[in-house]
PQR file with spaces between the fields and no chain letter, atoms N, CA, C, O and H, PARSE charges and radii, in Angstrom:
ATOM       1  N    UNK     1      67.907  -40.266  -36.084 -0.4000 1.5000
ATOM       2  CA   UNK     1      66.827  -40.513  -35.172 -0.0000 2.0000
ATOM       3  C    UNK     1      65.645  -41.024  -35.983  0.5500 1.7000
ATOM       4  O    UNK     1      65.665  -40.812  -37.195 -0.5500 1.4000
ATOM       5  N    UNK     2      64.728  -41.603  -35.503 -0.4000 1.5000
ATOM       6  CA   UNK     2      63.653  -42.623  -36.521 -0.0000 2.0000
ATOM       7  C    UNK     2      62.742  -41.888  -35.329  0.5500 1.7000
ATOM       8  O    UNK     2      63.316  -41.180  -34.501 -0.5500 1.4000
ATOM       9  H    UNK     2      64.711  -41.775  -34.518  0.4000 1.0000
ATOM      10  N    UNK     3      61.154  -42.106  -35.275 -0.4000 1.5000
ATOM      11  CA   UNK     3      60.254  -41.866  -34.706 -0.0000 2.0000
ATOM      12  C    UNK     3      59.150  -42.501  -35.283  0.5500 1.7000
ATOM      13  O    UNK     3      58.737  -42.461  -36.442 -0.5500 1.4000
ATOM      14  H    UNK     3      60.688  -42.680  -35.947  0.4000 1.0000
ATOM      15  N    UNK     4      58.726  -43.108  -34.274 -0.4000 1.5000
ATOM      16  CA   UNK     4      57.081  -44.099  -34.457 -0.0000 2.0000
ATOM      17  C    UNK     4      56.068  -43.095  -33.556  0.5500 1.7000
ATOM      18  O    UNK     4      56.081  -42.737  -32.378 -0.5500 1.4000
ATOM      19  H    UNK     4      59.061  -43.140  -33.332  0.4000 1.0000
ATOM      20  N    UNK     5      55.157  -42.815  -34.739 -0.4000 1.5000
ATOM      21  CA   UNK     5      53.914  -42.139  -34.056 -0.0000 2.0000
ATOM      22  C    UNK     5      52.834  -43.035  -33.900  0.5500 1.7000
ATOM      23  O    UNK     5      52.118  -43.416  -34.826 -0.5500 1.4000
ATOM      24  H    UNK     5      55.146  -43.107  -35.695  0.4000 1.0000
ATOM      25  N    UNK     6      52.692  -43.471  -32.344 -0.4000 1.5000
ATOM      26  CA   UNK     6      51.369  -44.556  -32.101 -0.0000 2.0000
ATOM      27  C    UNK     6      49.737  -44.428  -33.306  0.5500 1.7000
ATOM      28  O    UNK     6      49.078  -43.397  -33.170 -0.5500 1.4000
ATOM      29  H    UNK     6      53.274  -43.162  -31.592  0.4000 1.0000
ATOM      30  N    UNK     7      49.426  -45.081  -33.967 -0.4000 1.5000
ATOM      31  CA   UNK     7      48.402  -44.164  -34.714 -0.0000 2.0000
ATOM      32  C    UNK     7      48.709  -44.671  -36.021  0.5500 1.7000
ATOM      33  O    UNK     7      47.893  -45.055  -36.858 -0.5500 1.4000
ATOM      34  H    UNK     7      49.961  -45.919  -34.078  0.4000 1.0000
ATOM      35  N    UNK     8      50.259  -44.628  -36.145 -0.4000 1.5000
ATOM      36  CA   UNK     8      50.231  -43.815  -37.469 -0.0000 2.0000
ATOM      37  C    UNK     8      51.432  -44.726  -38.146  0.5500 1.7000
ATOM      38  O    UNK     8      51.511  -45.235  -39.264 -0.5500 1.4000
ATOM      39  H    UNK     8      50.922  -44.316  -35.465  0.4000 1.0000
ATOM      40  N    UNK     9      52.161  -44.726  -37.238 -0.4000 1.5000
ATOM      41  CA   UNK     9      53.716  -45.744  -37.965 -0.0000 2.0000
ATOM      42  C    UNK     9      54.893  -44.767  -37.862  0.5500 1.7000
ATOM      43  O    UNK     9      55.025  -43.685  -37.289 -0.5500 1.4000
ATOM      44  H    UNK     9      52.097  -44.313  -36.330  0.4000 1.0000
ATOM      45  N    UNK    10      55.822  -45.633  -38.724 -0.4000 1.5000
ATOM      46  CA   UNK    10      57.002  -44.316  -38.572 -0.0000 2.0000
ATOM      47  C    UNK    10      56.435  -43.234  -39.463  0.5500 1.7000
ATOM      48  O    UNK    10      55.545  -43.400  -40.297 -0.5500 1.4000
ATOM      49  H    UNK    10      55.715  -46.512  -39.189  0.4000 1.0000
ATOM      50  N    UNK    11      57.369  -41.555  -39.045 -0.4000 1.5000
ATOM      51  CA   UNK    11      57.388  -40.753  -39.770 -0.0000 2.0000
ATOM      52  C    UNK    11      58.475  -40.254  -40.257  0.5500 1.7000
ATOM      53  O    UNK    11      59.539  -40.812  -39.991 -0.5500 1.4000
ATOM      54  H    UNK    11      58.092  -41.420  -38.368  0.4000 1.0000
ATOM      55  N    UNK    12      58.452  -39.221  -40.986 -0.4000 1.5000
ATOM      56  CA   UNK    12      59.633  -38.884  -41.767 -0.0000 2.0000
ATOM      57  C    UNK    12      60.078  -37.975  -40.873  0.5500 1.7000
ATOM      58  O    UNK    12      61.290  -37.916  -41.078 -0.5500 1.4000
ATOM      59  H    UNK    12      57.587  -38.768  -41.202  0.4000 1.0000
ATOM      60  N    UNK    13      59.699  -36.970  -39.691 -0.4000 1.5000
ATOM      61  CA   UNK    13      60.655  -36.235  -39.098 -0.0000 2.0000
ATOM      62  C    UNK    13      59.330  -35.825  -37.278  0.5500 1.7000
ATOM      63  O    UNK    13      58.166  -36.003  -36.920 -0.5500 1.4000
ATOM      64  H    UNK    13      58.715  -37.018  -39.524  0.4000 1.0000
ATOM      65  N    UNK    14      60.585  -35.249  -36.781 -0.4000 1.5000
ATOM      66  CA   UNK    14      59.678  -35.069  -35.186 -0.0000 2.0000
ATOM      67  C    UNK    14      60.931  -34.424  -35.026  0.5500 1.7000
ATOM      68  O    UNK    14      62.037  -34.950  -34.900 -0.5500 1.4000
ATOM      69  H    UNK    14      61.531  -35.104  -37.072  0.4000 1.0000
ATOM      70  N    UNK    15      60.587  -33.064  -35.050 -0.4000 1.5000
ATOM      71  CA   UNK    15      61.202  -31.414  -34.245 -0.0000 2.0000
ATOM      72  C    UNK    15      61.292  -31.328  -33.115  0.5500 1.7000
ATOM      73  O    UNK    15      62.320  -30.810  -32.679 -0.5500 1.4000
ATOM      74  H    UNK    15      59.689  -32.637  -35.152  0.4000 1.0000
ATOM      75  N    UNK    16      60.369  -31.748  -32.272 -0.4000 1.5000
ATOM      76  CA   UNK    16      60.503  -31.634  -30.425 -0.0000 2.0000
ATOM      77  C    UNK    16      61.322  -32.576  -30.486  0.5500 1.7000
ATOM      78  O    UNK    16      62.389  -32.219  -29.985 -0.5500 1.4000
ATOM      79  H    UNK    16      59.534  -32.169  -32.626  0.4000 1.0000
ATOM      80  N    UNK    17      61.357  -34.034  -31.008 -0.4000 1.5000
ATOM      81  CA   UNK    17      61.940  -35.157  -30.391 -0.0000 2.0000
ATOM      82  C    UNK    17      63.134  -34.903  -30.529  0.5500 1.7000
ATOM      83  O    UNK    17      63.909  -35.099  -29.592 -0.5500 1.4000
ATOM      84  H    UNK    17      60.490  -34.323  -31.415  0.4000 1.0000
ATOM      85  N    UNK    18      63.595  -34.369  -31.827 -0.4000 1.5000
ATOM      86  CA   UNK    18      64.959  -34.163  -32.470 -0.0000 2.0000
ATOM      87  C    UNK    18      65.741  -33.105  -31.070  0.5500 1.7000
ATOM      88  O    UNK    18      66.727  -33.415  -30.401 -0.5500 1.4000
ATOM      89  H    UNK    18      62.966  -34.210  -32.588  0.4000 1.0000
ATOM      90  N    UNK    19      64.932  -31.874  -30.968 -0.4000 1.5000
ATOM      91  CA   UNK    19      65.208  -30.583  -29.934 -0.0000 2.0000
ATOM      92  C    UNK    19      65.739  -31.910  -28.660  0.5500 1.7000
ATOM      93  O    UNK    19      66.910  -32.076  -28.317 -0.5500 1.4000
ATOM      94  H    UNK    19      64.132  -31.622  -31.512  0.4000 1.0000
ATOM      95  N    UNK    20      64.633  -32.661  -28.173 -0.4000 1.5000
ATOM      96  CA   UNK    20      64.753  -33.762  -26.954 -0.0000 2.0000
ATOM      97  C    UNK    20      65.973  -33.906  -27.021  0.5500 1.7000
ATOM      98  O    UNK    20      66.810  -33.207  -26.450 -0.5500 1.4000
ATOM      99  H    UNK    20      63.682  -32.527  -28.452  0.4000 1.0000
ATOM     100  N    UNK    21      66.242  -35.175  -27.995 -0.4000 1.5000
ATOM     101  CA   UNK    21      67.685  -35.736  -28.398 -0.0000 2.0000
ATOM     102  C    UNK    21      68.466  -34.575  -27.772  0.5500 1.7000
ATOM     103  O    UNK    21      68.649  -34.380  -26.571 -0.5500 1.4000
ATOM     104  H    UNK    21      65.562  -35.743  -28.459  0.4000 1.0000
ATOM     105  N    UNK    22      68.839  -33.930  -28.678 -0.4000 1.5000
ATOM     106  CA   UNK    22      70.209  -33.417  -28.630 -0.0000 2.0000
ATOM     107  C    UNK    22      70.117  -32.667  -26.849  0.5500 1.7000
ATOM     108  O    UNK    22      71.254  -32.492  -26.411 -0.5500 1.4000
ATOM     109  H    UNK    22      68.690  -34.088  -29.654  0.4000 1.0000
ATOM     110  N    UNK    23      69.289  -32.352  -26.113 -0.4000 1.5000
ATOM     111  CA   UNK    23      68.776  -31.618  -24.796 -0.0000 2.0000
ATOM     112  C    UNK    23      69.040  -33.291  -24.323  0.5500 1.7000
ATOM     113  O    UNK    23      70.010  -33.088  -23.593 -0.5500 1.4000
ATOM     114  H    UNK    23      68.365  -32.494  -26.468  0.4000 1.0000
ATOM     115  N    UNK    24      68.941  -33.969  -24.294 -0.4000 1.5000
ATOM     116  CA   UNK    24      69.338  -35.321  -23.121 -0.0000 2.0000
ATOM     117  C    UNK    24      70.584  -35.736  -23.387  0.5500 1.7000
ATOM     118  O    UNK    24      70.985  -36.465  -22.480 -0.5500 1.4000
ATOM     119  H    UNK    24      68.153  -34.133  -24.887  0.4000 1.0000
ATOM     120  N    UNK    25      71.879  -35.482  -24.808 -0.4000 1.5000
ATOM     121  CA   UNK    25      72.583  -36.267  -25.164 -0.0000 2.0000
ATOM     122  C    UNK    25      73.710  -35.277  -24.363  0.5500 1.7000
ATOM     123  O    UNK    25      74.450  -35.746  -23.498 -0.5500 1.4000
ATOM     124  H    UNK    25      71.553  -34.890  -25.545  0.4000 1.0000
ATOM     125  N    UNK    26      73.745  -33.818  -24.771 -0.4000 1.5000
ATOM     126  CA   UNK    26      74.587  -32.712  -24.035 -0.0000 2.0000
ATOM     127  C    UNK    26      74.528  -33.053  -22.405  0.5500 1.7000
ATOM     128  O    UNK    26      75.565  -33.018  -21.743 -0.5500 1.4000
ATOM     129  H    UNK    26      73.144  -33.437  -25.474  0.4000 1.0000
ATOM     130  N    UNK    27      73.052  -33.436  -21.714 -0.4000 1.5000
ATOM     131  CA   UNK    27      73.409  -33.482  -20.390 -0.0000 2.0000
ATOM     132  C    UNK    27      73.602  -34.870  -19.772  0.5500 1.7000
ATOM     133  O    UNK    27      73.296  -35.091  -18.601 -0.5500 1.4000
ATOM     134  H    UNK    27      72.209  -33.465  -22.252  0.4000 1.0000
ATOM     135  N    UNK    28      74.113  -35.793  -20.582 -0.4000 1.5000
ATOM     136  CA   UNK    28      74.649  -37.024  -20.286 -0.0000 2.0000
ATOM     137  C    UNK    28      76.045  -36.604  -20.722  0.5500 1.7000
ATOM     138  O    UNK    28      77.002  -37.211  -20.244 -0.5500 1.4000
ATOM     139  H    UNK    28      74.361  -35.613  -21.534  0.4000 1.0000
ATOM     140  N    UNK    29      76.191  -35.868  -21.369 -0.4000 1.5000
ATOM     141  CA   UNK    29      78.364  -35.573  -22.078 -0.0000 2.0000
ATOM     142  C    UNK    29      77.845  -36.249  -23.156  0.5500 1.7000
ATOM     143  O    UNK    29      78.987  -36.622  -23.423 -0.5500 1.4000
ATOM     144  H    UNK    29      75.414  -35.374  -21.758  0.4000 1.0000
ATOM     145  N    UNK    30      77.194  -36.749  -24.014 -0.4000 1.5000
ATOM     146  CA   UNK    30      77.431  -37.131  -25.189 -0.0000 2.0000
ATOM     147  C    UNK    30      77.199  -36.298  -26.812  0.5500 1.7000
ATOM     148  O    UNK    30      77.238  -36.892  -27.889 -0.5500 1.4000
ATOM     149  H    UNK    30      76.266  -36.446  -23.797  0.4000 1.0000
ATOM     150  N    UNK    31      76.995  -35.039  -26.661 -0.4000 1.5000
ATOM     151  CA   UNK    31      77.050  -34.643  -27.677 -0.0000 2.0000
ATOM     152  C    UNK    31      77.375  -32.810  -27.312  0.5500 1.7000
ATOM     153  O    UNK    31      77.236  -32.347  -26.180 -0.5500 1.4000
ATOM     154  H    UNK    31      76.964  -34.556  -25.786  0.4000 1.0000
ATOM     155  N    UNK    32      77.868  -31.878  -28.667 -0.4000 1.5000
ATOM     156  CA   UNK    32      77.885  -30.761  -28.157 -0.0000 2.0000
ATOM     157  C    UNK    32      76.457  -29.824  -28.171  0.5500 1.7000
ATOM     158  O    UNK    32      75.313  -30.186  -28.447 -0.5500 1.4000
ATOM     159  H    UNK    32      77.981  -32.254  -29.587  0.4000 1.0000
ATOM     160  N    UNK    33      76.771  -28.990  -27.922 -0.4000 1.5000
ATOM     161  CA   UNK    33      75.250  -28.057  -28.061 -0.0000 2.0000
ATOM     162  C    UNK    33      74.852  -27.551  -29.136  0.5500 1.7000
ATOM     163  O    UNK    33      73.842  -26.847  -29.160 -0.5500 1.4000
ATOM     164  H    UNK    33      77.700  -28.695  -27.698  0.4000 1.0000
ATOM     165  N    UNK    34      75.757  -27.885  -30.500 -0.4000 1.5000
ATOM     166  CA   UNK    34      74.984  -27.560  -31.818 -0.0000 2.0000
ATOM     167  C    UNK    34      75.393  -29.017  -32.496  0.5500 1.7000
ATOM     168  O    UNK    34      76.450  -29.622  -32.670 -0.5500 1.4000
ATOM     169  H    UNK    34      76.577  -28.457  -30.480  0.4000 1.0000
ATOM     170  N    UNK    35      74.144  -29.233  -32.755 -0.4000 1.5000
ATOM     171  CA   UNK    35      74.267  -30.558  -33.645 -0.0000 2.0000
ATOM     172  C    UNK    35      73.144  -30.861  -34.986  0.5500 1.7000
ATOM     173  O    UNK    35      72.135  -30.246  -35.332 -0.5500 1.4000
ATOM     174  H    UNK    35      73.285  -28.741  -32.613  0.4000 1.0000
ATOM     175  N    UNK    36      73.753  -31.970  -35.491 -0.4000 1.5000
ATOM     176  CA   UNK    36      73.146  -32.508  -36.486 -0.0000 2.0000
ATOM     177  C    UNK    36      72.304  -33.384  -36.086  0.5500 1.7000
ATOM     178  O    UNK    36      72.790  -34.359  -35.513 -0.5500 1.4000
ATOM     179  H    UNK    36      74.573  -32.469  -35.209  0.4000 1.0000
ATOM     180  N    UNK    37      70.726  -33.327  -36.260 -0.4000 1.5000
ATOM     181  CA   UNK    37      70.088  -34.908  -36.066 -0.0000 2.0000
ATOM     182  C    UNK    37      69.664  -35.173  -37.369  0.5500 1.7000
ATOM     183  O    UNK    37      69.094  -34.288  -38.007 -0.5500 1.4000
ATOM     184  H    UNK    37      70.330  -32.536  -36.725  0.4000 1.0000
ATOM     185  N    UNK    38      69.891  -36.408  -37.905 -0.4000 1.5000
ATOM     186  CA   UNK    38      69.535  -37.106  -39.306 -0.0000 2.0000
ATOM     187  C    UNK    38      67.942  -37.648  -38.910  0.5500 1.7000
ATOM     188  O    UNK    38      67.768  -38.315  -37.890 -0.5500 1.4000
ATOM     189  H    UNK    38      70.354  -37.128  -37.387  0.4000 1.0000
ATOM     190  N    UNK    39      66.903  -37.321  -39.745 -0.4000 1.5000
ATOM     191  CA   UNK    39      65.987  -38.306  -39.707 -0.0000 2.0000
ATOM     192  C    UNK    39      65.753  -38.678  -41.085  0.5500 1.7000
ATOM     193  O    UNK    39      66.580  -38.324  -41.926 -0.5500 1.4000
ATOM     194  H    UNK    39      67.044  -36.780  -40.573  0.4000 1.0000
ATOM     195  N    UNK    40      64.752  -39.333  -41.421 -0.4000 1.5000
ATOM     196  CA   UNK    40      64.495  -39.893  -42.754 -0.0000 2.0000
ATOM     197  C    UNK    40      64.276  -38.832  -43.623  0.5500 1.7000
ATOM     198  O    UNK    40      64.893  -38.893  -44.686 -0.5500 1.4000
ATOM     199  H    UNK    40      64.080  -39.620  -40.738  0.4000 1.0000
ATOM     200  N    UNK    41      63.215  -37.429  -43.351 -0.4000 1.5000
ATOM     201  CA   UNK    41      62.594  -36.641  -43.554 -0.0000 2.0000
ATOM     202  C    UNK    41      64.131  -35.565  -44.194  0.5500 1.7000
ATOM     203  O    UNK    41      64.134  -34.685  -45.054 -0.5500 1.4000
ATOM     204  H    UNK    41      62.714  -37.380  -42.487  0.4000 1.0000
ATOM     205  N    UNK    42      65.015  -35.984  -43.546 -0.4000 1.5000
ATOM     206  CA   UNK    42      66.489  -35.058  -43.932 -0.0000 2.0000
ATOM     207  C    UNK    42      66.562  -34.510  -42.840  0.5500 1.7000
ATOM     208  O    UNK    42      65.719  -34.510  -41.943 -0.5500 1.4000
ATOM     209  H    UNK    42      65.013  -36.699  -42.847  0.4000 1.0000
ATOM     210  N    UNK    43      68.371  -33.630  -42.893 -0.4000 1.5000
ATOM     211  CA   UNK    43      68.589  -33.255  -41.385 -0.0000 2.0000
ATOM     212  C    UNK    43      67.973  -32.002  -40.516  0.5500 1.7000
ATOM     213  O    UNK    43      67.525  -31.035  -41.133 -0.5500 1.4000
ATOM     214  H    UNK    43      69.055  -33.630  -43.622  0.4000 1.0000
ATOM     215  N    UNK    44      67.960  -32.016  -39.582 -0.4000 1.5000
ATOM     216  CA   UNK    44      67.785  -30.678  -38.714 -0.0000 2.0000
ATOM     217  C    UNK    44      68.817  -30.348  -38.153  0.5500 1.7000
ATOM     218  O    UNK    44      69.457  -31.283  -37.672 -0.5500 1.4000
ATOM     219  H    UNK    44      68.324  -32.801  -39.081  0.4000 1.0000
ATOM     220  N    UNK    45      69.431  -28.838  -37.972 -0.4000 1.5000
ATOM     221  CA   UNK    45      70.088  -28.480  -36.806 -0.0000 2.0000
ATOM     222  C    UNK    45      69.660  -27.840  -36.027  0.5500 1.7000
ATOM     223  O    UNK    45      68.728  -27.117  -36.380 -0.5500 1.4000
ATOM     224  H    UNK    45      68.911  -28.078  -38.363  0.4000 1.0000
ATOM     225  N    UNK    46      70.194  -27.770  -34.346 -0.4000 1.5000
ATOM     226  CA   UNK    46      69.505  -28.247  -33.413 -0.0000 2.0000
ATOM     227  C    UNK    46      70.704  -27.478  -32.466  0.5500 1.7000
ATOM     228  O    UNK    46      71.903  -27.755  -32.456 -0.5500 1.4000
ATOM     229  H    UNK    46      70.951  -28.357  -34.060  0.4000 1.0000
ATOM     230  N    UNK    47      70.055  -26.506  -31.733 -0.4000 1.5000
ATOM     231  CA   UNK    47      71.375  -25.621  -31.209 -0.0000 2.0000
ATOM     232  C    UNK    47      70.871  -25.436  -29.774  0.5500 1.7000
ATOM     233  O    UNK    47      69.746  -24.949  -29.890 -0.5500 1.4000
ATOM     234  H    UNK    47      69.081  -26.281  -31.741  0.4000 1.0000
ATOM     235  N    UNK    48      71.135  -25.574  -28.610 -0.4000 1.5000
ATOM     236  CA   UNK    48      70.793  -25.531  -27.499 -0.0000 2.0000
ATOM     237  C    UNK    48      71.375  -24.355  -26.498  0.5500 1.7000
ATOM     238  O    UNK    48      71.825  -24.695  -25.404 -0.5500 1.4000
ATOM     239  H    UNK    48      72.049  -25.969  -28.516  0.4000 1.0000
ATOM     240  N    UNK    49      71.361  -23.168  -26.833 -0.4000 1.5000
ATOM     241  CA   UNK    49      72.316  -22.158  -26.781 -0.0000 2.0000
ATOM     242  C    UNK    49      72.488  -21.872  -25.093  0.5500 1.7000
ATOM     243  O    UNK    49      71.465  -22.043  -24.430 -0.5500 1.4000
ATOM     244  H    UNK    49      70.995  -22.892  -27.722  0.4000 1.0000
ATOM     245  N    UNK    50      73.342  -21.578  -24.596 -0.4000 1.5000
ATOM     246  CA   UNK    50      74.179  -21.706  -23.097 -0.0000 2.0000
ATOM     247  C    UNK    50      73.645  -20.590  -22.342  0.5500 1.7000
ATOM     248  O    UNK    50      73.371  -20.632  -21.142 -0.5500 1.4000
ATOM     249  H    UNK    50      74.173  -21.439  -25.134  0.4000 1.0000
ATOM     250  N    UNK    51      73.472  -19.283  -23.341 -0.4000 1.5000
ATOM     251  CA   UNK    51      73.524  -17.643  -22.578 -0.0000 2.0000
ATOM     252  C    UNK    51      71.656  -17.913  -22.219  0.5500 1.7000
ATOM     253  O    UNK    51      71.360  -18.188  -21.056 -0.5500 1.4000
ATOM     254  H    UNK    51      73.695  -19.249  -24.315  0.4000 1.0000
ATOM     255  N    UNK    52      70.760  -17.830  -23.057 -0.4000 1.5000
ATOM     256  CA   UNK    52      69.522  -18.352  -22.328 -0.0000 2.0000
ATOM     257  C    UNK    52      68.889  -19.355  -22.377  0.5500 1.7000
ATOM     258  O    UNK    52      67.685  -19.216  -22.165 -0.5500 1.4000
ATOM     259  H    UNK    52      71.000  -17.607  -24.002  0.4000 1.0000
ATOM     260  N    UNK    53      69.411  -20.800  -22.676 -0.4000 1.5000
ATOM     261  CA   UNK    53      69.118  -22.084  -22.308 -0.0000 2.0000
ATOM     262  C    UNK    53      67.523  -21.640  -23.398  0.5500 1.7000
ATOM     263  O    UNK    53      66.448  -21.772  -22.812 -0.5500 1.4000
ATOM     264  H    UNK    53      70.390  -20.913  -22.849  0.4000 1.0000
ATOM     265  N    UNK    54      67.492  -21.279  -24.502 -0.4000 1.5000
ATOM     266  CA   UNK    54      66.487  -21.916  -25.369 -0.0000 2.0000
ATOM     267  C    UNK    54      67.045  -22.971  -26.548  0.5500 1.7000
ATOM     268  O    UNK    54      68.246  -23.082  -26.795 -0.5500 1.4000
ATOM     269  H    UNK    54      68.365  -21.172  -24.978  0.4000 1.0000
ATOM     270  N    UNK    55      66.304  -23.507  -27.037 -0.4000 1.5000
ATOM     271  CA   UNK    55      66.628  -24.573  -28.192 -0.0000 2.0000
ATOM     272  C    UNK    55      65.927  -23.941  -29.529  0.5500 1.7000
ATOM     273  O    UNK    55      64.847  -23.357  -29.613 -0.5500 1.4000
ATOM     274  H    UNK    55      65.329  -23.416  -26.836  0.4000 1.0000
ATOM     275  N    UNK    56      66.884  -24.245  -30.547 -0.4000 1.5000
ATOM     276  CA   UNK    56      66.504  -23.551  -31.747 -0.0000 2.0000
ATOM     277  C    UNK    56      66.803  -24.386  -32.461  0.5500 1.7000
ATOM     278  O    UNK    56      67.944  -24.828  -32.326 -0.5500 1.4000
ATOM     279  H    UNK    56      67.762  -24.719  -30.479  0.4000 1.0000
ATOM     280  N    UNK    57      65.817  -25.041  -33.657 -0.4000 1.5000
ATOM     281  CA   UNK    57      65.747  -25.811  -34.491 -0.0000 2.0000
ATOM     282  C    UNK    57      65.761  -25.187  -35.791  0.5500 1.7000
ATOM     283  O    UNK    57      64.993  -24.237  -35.943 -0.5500 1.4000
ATOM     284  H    UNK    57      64.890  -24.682  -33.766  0.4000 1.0000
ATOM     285  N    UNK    58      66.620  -25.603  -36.928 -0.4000 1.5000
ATOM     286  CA   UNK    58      66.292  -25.044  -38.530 -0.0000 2.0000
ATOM     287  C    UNK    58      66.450  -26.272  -39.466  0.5500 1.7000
ATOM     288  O    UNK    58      67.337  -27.120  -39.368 -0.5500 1.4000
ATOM     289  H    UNK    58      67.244  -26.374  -36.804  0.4000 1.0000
ATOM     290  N    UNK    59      65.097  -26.228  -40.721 -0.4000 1.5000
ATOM     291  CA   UNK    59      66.187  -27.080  -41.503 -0.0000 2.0000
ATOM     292  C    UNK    59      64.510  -27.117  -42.673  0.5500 1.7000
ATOM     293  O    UNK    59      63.417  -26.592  -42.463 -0.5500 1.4000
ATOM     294  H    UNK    59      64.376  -25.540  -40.801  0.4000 1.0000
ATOM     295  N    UNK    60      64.864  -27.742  -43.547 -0.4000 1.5000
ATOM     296  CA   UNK    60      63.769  -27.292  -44.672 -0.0000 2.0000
ATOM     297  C    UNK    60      62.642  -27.835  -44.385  0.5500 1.7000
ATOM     298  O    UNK    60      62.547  -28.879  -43.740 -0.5500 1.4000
ATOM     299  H    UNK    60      65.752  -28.169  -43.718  0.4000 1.0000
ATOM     300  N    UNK    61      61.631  -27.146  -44.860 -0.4000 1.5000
ATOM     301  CA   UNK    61      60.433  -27.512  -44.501 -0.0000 2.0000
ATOM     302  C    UNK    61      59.694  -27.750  -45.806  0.5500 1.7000
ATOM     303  O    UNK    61      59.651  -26.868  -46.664 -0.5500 1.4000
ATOM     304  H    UNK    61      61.709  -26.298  -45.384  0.4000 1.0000
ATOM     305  N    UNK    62      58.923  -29.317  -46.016 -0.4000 1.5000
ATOM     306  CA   UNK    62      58.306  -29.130  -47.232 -0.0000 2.0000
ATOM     307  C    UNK    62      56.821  -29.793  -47.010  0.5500 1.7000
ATOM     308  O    UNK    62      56.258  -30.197  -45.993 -0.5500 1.4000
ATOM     309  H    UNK    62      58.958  -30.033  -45.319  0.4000 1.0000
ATOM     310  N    UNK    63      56.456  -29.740  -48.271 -0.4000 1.5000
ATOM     311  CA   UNK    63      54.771  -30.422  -47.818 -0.0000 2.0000
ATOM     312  C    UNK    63      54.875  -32.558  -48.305  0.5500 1.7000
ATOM     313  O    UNK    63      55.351  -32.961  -49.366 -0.5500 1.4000
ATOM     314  H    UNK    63      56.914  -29.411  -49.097  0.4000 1.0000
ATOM     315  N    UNK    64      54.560  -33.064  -47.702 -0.4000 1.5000
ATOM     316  CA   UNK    64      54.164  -34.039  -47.787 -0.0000 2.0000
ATOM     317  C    UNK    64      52.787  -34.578  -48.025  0.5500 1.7000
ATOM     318  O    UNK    64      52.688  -35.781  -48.268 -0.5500 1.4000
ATOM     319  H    UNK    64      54.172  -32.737  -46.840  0.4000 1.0000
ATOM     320  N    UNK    65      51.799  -33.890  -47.988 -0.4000 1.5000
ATOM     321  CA   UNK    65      50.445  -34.588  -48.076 -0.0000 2.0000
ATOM     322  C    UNK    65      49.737  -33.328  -48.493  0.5500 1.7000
ATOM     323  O    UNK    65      50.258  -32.213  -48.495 -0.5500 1.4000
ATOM     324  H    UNK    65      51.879  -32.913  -47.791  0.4000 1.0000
ATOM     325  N    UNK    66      48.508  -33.606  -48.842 -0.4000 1.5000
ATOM     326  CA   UNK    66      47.888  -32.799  -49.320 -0.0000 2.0000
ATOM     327  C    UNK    66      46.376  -33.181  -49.200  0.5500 1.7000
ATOM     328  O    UNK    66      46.265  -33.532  -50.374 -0.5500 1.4000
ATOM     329  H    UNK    66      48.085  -34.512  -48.840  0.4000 1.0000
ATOM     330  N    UNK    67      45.204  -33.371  -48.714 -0.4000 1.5000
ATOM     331  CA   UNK    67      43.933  -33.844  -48.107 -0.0000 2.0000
ATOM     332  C    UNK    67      42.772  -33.102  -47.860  0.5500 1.7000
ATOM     333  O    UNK    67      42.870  -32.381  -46.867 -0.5500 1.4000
ATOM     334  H    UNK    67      45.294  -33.086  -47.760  0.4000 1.0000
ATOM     335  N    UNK    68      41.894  -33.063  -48.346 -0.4000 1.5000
ATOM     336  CA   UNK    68      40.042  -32.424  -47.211 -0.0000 2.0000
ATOM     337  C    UNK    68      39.756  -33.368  -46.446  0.5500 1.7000
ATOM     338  O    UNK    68      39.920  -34.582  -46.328 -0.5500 1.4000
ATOM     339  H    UNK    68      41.813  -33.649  -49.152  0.4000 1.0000
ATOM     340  N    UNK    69      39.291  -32.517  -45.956 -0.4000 1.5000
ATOM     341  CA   UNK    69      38.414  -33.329  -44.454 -0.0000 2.0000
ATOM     342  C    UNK    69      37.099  -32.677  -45.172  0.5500 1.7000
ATOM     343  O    UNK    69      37.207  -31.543  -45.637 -0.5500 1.4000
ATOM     344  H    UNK    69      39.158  -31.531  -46.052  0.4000 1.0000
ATOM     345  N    UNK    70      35.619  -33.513  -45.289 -0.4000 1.5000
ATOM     346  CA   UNK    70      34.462  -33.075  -45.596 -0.0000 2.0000
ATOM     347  C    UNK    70      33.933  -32.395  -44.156  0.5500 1.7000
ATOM     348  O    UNK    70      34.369  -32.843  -43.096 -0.5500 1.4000
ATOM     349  H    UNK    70      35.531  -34.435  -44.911  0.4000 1.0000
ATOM     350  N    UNK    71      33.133  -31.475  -44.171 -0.4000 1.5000
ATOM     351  CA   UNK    71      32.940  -30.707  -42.765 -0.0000 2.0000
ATOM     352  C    UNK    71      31.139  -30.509  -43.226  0.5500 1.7000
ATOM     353  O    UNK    71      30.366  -29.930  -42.462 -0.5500 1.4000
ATOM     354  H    UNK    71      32.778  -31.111  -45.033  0.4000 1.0000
């Protein structure tokens, strides 16, 4: 999955969108309810579990940027 943030350009990863994906691909038949989404950022898995219909995302989390804002 790739993701363009208006603003900003592509990014290296998007967690809701990824959760989205795999939540629109299961209720078209195209994928199962635990999956892999690849983004640039590296993969997530992405589990959409049946008994209470929540979505659960895991996968490494690191820092990319580092910045102040003067206040």
């Amino acid at each position: 999955m790739r993701v363009w943030e208006r603003g900003a350009g592509a990014t290296l990863a998007c967690g809701t969108g990824a959760c989205a994906v795999v939540v629109a691909a299961v209720l078209e038949g195209r994928a199962d309810r635990n999956c892999t989404v690849e983004l640039p950022g590296g993969p997530l898995e992405i589990e959409w579990r049946e008994d209470n219909d929540h979505v659960y995302m895991t996968g490494p989390a690191e820092v990319v940027f580092h910045g102040m804002v003067p206040l």
